[in-house]
C-alpha positions in Angstrom: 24.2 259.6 201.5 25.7 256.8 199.0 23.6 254.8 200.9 20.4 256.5 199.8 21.8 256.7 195.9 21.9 253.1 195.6 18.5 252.5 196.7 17.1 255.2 194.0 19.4 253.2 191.6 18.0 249.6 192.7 14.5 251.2 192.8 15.2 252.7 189.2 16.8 249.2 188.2 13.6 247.5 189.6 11.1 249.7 187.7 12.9 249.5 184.4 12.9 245.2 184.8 9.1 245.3 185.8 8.4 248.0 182.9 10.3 245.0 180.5 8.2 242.5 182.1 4.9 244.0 181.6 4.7 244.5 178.0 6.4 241.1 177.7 3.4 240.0 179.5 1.2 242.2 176.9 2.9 240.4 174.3 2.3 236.7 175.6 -1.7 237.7 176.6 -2.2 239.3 173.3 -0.2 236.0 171.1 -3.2 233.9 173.6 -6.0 235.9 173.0 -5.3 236.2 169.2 -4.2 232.5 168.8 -7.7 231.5 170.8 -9.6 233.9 168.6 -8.5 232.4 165.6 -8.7 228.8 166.4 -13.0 230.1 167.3 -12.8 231.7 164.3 -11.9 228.7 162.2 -14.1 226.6 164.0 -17.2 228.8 163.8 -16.4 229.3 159.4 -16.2 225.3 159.2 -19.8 225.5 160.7 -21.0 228.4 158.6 -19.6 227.2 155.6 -21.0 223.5 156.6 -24.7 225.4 157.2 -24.8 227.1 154.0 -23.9 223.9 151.8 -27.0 222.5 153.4 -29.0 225.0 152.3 -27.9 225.2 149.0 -28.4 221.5 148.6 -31.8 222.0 149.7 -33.0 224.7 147.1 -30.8 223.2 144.3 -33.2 219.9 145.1 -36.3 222.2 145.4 -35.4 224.3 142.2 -34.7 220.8 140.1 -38.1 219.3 141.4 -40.0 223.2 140.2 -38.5 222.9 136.9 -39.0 219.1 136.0 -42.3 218.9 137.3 -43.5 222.1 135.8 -44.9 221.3 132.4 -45.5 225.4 132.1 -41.7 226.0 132.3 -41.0 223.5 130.2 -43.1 224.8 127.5 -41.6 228.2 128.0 -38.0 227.0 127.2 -39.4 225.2 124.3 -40.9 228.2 122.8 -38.2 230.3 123.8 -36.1 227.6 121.5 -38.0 228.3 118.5 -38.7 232.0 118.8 -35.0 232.0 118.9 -34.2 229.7 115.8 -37.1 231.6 113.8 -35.3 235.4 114.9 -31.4 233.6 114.0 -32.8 232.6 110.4 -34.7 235.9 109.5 -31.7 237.5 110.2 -29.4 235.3 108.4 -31.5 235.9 105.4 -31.7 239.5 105.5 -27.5 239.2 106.1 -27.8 237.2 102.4 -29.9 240.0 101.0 -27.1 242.5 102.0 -25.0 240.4 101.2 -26.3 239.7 97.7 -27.0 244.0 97.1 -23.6 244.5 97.7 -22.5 241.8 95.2 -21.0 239.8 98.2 -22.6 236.8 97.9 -20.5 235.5 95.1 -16.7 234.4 96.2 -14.7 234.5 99.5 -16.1 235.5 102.8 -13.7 235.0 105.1 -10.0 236.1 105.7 -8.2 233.0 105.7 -10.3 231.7 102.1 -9.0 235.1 100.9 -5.3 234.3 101.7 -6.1 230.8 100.2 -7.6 232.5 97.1 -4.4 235.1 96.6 -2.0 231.9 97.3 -3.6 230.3 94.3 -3.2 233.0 91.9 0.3 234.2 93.0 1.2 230.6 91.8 -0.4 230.3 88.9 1.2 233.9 88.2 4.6 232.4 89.0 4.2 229.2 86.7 3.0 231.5 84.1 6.2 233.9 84.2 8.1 230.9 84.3 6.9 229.3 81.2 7.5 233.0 79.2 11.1 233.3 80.3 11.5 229.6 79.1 9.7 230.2 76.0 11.9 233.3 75.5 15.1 233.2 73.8 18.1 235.3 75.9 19.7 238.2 73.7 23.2 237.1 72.5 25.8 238.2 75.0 28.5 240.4 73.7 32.2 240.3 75.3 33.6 243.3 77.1 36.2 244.2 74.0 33.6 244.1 71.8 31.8 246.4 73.7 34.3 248.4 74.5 35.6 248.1 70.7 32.1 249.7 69.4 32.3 252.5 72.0 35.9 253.7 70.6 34.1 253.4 67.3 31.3 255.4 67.7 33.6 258.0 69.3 35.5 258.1 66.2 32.8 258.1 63.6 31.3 261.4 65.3 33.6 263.6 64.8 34.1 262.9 61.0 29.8 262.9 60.9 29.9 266.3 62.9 33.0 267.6 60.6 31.3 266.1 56.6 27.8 268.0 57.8 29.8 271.2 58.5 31.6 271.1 55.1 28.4 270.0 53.4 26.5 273.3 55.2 29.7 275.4 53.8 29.1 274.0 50.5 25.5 274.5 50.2 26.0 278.4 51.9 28.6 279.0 49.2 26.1 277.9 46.2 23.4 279.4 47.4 25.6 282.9 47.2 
């Protein structure tokens, strides 16, 4: 009987090893197949892409030879030119005659002639405030006990004020009785 579980082991052993082998053989025919496939690929794009710059050379030479020789086509463009140039200055005068009704036709158009045009004047402001604090003469400065001198003053004098109008009320109350 242990004679008969080793050979159901070595069978087991066998079929596991030719189960590895096979899909490492899978492996190696599909790498060749794909590798061999790509390699026709590459070599069957070369030739397409080789067949279709022909071709384009050919019409691009067949288009240029149309269009030189084709006196009808070149008249076309031409008049295509001019229609065009007569449309771009119709419109550019009836821009002006906006333009001029909406009393933009005088002055700056654009942004950056705007900026230039507000730079200008901000510096002419400046040299003009300039000049006025030159021209004008500073108030004289008074020192702090001075100050502080007229403040004690003023807080004195008030008092007296305030008391001479409340006799001079009595006074005129007691005459007037």
């Amino acid at each position: 009987m242990a004679k008969k579980s080793k050979t159901t082991v070595e069978q087991s052993t066998d079929l596991a090893r030719k189960i590895w082998l096979a899909g490492v053989g899978a492996y190696g025919q599909a790498y060749t197949n794909t590798r061999e496939g790509m390699e026709k690929a590459g070599a069957y794009s070369s030739e397409v892409f080789d067949e279709l710059v022909e071709r384009g050379e050919k019409i691009e030479e067949e288009v240029r030879e149309t269009v030189t020789t084709n006196d009808r086509v070149s008249k076309v463009v031409e008049a295509a030119g001019k229609f065009g140039a007569r449309r771009r200055a119709l419109f550019s005068e009836r821009v002006g005659a906006v333009r001029k009704g909406l009393g933009l036709d005088r002055g700056v158009f654009t942004m950056d002639e705007k900026l230039d045009a507000l730079t200008e004047q901000m510096s002419a402001l400046t040299k003009e405030v300039a000049a006025i604090k030159k021209s004008v003469k500073p108030a004289r400065k008074t020192t702090a006990k001075k100050a502080a001198s007229k403040k004690v003053a003023t807080k004195k004098a008030a008092p007296k004020k305030a008391a001479t109008k409340t006799v001079a009320k009595a006074a005129t109350i007691k005459t007037a009785e």
